[in-house]
Each structure stands twice: as C-alpha cells, then as structure tokens.
N, C-alpha and C positions, 0 to 999 in steps of 0.2 A: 495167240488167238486160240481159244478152248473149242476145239472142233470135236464133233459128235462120230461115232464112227461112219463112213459112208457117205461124211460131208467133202468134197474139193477141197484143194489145202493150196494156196502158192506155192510152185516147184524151186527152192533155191539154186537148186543144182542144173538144170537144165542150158542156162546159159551163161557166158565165159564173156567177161568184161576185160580186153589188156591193154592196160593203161601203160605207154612207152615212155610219158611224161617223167621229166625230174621231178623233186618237191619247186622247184624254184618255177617253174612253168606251168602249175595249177589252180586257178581260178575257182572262185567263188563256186561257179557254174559248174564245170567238170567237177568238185569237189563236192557238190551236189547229187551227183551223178555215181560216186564212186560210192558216197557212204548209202545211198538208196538203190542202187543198180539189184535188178531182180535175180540175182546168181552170184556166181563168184567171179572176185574182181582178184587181177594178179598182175604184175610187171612183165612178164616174155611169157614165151612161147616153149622157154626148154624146162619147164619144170617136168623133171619123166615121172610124179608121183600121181599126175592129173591125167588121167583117158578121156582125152579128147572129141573118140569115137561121138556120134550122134550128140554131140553139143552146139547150141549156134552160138559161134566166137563175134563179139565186137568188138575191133581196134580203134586208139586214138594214139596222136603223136605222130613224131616222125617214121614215117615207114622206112626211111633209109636206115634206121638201126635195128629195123626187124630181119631175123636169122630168117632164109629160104623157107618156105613151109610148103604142102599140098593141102594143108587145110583150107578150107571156104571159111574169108575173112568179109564180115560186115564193115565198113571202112566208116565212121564218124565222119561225117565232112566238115562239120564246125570245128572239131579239137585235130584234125590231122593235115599233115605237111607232106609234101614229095612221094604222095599217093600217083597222080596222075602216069607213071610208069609201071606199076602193079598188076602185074597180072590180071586181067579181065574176065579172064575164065575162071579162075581161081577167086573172084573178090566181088564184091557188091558196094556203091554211097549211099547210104543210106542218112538223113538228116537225125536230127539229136532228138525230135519229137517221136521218130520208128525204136525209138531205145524203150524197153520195158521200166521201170521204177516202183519202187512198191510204197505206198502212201498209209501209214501208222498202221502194217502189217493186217490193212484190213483188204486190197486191194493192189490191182495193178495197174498201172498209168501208161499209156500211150500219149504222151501231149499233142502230138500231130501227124496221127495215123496217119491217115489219108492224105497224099500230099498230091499236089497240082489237079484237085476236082472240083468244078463245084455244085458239091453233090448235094445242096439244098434247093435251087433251083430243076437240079435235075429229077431229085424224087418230088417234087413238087408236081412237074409235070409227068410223070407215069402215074399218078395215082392220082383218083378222086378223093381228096378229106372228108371226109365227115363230121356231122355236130355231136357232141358229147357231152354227156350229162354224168356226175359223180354219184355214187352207190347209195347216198342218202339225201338228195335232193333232184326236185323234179326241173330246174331250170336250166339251162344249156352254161356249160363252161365257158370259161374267153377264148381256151385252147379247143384245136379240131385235130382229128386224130383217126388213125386207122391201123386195122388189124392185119399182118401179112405175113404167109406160110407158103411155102413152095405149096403150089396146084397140082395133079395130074390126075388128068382123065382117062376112063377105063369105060368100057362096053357094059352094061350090067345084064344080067340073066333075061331082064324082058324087054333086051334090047336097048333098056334106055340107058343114056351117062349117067357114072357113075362118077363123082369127085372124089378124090382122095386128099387129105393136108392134116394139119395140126392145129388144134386149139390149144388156146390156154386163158381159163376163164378167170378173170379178175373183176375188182368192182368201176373200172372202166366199160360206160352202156354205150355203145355208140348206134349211131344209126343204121346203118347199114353192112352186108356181110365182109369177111378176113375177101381179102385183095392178094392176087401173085405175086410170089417176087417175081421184079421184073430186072433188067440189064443192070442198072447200078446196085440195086439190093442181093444180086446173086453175086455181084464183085466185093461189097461190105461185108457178109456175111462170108464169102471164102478167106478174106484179109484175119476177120473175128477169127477164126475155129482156125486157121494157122498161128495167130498168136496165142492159144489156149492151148494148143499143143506143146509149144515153146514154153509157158509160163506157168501151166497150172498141172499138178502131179496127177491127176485121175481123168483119163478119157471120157468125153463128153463132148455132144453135140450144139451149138447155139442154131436153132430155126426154126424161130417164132421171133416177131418183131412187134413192138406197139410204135409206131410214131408220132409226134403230137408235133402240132406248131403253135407256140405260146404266142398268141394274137396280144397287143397290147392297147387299152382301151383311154384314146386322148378324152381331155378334157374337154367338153363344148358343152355350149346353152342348155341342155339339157342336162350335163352331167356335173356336178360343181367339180368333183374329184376324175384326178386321172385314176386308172388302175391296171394293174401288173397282173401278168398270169404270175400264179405261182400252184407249188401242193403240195402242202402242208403235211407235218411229218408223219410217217410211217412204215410199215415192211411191208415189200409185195408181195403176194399171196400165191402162196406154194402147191396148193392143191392139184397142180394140173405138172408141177415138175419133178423130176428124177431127185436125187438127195445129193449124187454126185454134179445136179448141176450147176452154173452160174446166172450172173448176168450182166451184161454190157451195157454200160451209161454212153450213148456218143451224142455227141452234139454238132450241129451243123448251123452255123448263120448265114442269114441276108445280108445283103448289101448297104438297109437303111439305114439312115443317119451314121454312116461308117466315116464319112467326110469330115466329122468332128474329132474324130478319134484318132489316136496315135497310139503306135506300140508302144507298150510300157517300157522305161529307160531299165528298169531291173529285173523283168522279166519278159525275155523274148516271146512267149506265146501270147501274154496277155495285152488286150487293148485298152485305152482309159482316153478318158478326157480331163485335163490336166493332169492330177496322180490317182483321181479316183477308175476302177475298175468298170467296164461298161459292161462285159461277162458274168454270165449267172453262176451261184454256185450251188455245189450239192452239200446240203451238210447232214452230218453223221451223228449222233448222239444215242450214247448207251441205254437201255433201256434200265428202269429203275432199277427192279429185285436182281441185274446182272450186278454178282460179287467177285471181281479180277483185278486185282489191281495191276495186271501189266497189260489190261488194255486201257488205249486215250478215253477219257469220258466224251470226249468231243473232237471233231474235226471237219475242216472245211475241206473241199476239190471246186478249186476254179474248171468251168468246163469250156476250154478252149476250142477255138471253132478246127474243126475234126478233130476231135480227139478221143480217146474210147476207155473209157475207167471201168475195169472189169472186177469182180467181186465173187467168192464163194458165197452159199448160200450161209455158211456161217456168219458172215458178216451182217447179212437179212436179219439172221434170226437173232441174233443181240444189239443191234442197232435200228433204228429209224433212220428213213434218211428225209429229205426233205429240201424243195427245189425253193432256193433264193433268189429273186433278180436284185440285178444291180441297183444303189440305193441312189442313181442319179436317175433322171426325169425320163419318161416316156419319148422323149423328141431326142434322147440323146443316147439312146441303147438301140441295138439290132433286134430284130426277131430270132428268136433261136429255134429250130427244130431239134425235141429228145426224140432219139432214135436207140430206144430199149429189145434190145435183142435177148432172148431168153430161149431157155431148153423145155421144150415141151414133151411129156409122155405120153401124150394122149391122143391119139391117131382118131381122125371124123372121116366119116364118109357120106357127101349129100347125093341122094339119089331121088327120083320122085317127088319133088317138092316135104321131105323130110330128111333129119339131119340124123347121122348116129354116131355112136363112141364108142370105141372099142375097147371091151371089160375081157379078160381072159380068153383073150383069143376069138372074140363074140362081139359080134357089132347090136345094140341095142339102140333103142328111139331115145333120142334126146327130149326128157318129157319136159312139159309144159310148167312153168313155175308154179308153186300158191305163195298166197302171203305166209303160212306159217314155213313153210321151207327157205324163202328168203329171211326172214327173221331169224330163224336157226343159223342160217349162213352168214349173217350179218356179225353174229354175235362169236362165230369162230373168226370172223377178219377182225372183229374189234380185239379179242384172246392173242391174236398170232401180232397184232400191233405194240400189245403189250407186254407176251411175253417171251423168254427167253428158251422156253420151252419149243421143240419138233412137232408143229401142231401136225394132227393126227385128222385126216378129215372124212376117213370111212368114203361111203358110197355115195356120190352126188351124180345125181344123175340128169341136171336140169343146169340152167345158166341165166345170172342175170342180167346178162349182153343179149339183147331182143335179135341183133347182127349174127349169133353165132345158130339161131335156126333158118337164114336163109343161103340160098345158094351160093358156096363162096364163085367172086371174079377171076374168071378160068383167062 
C-alpha cells in the first residue's frame, strides 16, 4: 500500500496469532485465518526472540499442549480444544469473527464484532432518522440517515448553553441536526478505538458516526420496478479529518425476510438463499491515473451483519468504494444499516441559535453557504473522487448539510 507520510498504516506486529494445530488438523477455514491474520502467526509460546510485552496473543488448538504462560491469552473457540480448564483470569473466548484479518492489504476485518446485540433495532430506537438528499440532487434518497458525535453541554458567558461535539461535513444533507451518542453507540465506538489500538500503527481517535438505513423500495401499482438503495462509487471527503485518521464500515441488519435465508454452507458469516448471497457488499476499485502494481485493481467485502471493516485513509484516497446489494429480489434480502464511524478534527460549538468551528484555537460563525462556494466545493469532492492525490481543501468555512447549523440533540 503506497502511504503518504502522516497517513495510518495497518500495524502487523501488534498481534500474535499461535496456531497449536499440526499440518494434518488445518482446515480450509483456520488456514484462512493464518495466511490473512492481522500480525504474526507462530506455533508456541517459547520462542525467546519474540517480546511479548504489550502484544494481544490469540490461541487455537489444543490448549493441553500449551507450556504454563502468565501471558493474557485470547482463546479461539471454533479452532480450540480442552480450553474449558484454563485459567480464567489469565484468558478470554472470544469467537473467530473478534479475530482481526487484513483484506488485499487495504483494510482490517472484524467479520463479527459485535457479538450477542441486536444493535440494529437498538440504534434504531435511540435515535430519530432523518430524510436525506445526495450532494447533487434535490430529491430524498431510499436510505435515512443521521449524524452522531458525543454532546456536552457547558454554561456559556451570557448564561446560555453552550454545546460542544464534532462535525464532519460531507456531501451527505440531511434534515435535521448531529444527534448524541447514546448507550449502544458509546459501547460500538469504545469496541472501534480498542480495535484501532490493536490493529492500526498511529494513534487516532474514531467519533463521528454517519448511520443510514438502506430502505428498499417494492414493486407495486404505481412502481413497475423494484429498487435497491445502493451508492455508487466514490472516496469520502476528508476535509473535516486528521491524515492519521481512519474509517469504520459496520453493518448491522433486520430481521426481514431472514426466514428465507440460511448460512452459507462455505462460509459461516454469510447468509444466502439457496447459494446466492442475500448481504451487501462494499466494493473497492483503483482509481485510474493510480500506478502500483502491487495493489488489487479491484475487490469485494461481503458486510456481515456486525461486522466492522476498518480502513486507513490511504485506502480513501486510491480507491473508491462503492455499496452493492445483493443481486436477489427486494422480498428476499434484509435491511441493512451502514454505521460509518470516522475521526473528526473539527470541534463545533452551538450556542444562541448559531453554530461555530474552531480554526486556531478560535471559534468562528459557521457562515451561510452561496452557490459559488458550493460549486467550488463540489468540484474539490468530484477532484478527491478521482484523484489519488491528498486533497488540500484550505479554509471552508460553511457546510452543505442544512443539519450542521442547528442545534445538535443534547
């Protein structure tokens, strides 16, 4: 991956994969595992050339041929045996989806973060959605979506609240103002920034979320055609985040038409209806004038319901990506909610019925757009979608999310 100076890099060395398995006792699946595993992968425990210090170890195999350790072992529970007597103080189960993977060295995989939630119903209800309309057209999306940044409120000089939070303006307009995290989005976002510690080489913060629910539009009287949210490809727009930062793809689905569905026979995360896949995917593709040939020109991520595909921003900036749903009918796939977590730099503060941003230690009014300032602005997200270039966006000092001049949901 050709990284910029100052860009995040996937950490290979941070974690410690020990595979206890023979060759005769390794599947498909663990071998999977071993030749993508986000760190280093090794057979025991007594190699004295490795400092184990501040590494997070995960074990598979039998644990009865593992030598005494005081190290904090993560224990695989699909690939391990004669764990159930292991030290509990000393050890963690963790399922095969909590393992990091690193997907055509452009990203890291979680395939099932989040385990035993169902954190789409639950962010569903903390938060009101809103309608959304895309950066160059005036009609509402299929998908509804909202903006969320930790809140906190402060006394202001003339007495009144003052809000404090993070913006991060993209060409996502939605109706109404950034919304709190609230109980589950403060649990997803502490889960994120501990696996970003583990996985990725340059400290950096994820909080700022967009979430969208990809609404899908049946066929009736009125409509001949069904239709699929989808959004068509692109890089997200960097203007409001740090260089070392990231960002998190997770996905969370509904329960609908899931009754049709069965896990896939060859791959446990994914669901299908007979062999075809009912889950969306994210696909990745080079942008033209990049010249590398040791990156993929293309590639796909299946996004399994909780799962969290994390990304430097160098991957942004030489690839588009671009959300597919599954090529079976409207009546036979779930709703999925993207829950896009991002590093914001850019500190707002609403007081008085006006919003500001803070430039150099200096809080300024959030001014009022014109059309030649969105035109200019428009023409650096079309630049930054096409090239492979660090776009550069100077002083903006205006947004074209109508939502980010009112008072955020405290």
């Amino acid at each position: 991956m050709t990284t910029l100076p100052f860009e995040n890099k996937i950490s290979k060395d941070k974690n410690v994969l020990v595979a206890l398995q023979n060759d005769n006792t390794i599947n498909s699946e663990l071998q999977y595992l071993i030749e993508n595993f986000c760190g280093l992968v090794i057979n025991n425990l007594s190699d004295r050339e490795i400092d184990f210090s501040n590494k997070n170890i995960y074990v598979c195999g039998d644990l009865n041929i593992l030598t005494e350790t005081n190290l904090f072992l993560n224990i695989i529970e699909e690939f391990s045996v004669n764990y159930e007597n292991y030290n509990p103080e000393k050890s963690k189960i963790v399922t095969l989806g909590e393992v990091p993977v690193v997907i055509s060295n452009a990203g890291v995989y979680y395939r099932k973060l989040f385990v035993g939630e169902s954190n789409f119903d639950k962010i569903k209800s903390e938060h009101d959605f809103q309608e959304l309309t895309e950066s160059n057209k005036e009609s509402k999306a299929l998908r509804k979506g909202i903006y969320l940044s930790k809140v906190t409120k402060t006394p202001a000089e003339d007495g009144k609240d003052a809000f404090h939070y993070h913006l991060l303006r993209c060409s996502s307009n939605l109706t109404g103002p950034t919304d709190n995290f609230r109980s589950t989005d403060t649990k997803i976002i502490n889960i994120l920034n501990k696996c970003v510690q583990e996985s990725f080489e340059s400290k950096t913060e994820l909080n700022h979320a967009l979430v969208q629910i990809y609404e899908n539009k049946k066929k009736t009287a009125d409509s001949e055609k069904e239709v699929k949210a989808k959004i068509k490809a692109h890089s997200d727009k960097t203007k409001d985040m740090p260089k070392e930062g990231l960002i998190a793809f997770c996905t969370f689905y509904d329960d609908s038409n899931t009754e049709q569905l069965k896990p896939s026979t060859t791959d446990r995360f994914d669901w299908c209806y007979k062999q075809t896949s009912a889950l969306t995917r994210l696909h990745f593709k080079l942008k033209k004038n990049v010249e590398d040939d040791s990156l993929e020109k293309e590639f796909s991520v299946t996004l399994y319901p909780n799962s969290a595909f994390i990304i430097p921003l160098s991957t942004n900036r030489l690839y588009t990506h671009e959300i597919k749903p599954s090529v079976l009918g409207v009546d036979q796939i779930p709703i999925r909610m993207g829950y896009v977590v991002r590093c914001s730099n850019l500190e707002a503060m609403h007081t008085d019925d006006q919003t500001y941003i803070k430039e150099n230690d200096s809080y300024i009014k959030l001014e009022k757009m014109t059309p030649e300032l969105q035109e200019e602005l428009r023409n650096s997200y079309y630049e930054e979608n096409i090239s492979e270039k660090m776009m550069e966006y100077g002083k903006i000092h205006f947004s074209m999310n109508s939502g980010d001049y009112e008072k955020p949901i405290f």
